[in-house]
C-alpha positions as CSV (number, residue, x, y, z in Angstrom):
1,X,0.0,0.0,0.0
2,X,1.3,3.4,-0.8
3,X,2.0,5.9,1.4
4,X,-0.7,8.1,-0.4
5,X,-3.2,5.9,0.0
6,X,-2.6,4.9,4.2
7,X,-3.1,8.7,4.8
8,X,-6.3,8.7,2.6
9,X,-7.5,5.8,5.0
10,X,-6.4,6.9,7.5
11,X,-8.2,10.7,7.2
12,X,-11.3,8.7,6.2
13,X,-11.3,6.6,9.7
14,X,-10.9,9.6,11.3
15,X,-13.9,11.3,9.6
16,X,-15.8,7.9,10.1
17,X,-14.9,8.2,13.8
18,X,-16.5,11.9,14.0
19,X,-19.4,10.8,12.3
20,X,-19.5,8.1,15.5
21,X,-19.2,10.7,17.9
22,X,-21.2,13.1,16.6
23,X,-24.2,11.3,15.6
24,X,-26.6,13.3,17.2
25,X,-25.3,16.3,16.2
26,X,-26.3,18.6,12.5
27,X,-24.0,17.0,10.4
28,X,-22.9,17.7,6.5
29,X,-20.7,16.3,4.4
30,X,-19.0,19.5,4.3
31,X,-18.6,19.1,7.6
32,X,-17.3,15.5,7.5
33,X,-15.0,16.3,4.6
34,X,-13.0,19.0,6.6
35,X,-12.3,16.5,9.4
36,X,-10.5,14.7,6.3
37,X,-8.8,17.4,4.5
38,X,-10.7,16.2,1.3
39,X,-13.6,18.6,-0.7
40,X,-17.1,17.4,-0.2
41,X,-17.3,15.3,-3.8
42,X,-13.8,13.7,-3.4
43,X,-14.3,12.7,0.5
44,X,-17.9,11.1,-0.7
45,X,-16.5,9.0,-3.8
46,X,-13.9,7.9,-1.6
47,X,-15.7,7.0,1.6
48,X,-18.1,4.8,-0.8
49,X,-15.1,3.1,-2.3
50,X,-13.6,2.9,1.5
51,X,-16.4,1.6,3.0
52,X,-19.2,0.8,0.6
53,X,-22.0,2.9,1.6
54,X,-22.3,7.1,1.4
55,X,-21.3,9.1,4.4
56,X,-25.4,10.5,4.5
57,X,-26.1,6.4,4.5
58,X,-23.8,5.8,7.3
59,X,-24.5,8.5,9.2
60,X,-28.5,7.5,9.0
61,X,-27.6,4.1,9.6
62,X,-25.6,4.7,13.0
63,X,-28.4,7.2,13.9
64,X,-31.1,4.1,13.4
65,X,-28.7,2.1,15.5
66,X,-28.5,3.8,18.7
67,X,-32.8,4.5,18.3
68,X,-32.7,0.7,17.9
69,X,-31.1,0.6,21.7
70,X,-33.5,3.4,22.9
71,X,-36.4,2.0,21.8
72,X,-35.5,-1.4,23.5
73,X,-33.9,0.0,26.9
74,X,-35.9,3.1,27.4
75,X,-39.5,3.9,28.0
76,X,-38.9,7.5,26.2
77,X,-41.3,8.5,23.6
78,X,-40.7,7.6,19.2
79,X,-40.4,11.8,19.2
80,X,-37.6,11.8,22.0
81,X,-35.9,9.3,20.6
82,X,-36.5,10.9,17.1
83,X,-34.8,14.2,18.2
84,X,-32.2,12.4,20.4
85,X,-30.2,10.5,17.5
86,X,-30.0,13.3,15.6
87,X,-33.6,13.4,13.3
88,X,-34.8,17.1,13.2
89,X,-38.4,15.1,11.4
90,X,-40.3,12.5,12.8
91,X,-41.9,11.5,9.8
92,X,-38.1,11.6,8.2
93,X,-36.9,9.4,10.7
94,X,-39.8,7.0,10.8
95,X,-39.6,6.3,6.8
96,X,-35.9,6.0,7.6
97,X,-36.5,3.2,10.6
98,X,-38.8,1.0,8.5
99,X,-36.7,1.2,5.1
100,X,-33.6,-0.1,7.3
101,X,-35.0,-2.0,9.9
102,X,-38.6,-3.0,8.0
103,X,-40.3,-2.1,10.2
104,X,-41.8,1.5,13.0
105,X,-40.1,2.1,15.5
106,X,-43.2,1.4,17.5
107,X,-43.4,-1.7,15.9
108,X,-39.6,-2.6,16.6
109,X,-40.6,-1.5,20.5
110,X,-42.9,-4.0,20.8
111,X,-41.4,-6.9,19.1
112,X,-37.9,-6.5,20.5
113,X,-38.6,-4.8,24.0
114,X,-35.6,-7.5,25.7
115,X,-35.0,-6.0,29.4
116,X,-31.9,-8.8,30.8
117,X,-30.0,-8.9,27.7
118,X,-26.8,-7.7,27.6
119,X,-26.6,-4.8,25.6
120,X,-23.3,-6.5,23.0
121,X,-25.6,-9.0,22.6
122,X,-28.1,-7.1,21.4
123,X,-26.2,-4.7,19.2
124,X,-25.0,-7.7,17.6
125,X,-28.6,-8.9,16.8
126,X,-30.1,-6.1,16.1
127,X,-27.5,-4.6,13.9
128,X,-28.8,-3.4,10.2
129,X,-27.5,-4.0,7.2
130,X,-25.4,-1.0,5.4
131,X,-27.0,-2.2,2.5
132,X,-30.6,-0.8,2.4
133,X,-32.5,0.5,0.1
């Protein structure tokens, strides 16, 4: 691997990792693509060739995630929740839970409500695929 190249990966990890911080935060891919010293277009080709999905489709997808652990270990209401991970629109966030997870988030609460479970072990489970539709 070329030198080039490790510090290309290794400035997209690093954006990956503020994306993982910052999930609940406003977030662009301007934003993301100054954490990686690359323009907007350039970091997004290359985190899709990095890591096979979009930043936007990561970012959703980590935000969708940690709802997926709220909904199961809290009683706090869909709209909390909602406005917790991130969502500034419930109805954005909702259409976003069921295209991921295939089903609402009330739906998901019900089904996989799992008080005793170790949290890993749930994240494992419940984890959704990057590849949604």
């Amino acid at each position: 691997m070329s030198r080039e190249v490790e510090q290309l990966n290794r400035r997209l990890l690093r954006a990956r990792d503020a994306i993982d911080r910052a999930y609940a935060e406003p977030l662009d891919v301007r934003a993301i693509a100054a954490v990686a010293f690359l323009s907007p277009a350039h970091f997004s080709r290359c985190f899709r060739a990095t890591f096979g999905e979009t930043p936007h489709r990561y970012l959703q997808r980590r935000r969708i995630e940690r709802s997926m652990f709220l909904l199961g270990r809290t009683d706090r209401s869909v709209t909390d929740i909602c406005c917790d991970v991130g969502f500034t629109s419930l109805g954005t966030f909702s259409r976003t839970f069921r295209r991921i997870v295939g089903q609402t988030p009330s739906a998901y609460r019900r089904a996989y409500r799992l008080d005793g479970v170790p949290s890993c072990v749930l994240m494992a489970y419940n984890r959704p695929s990057s590849s949604f539709g």
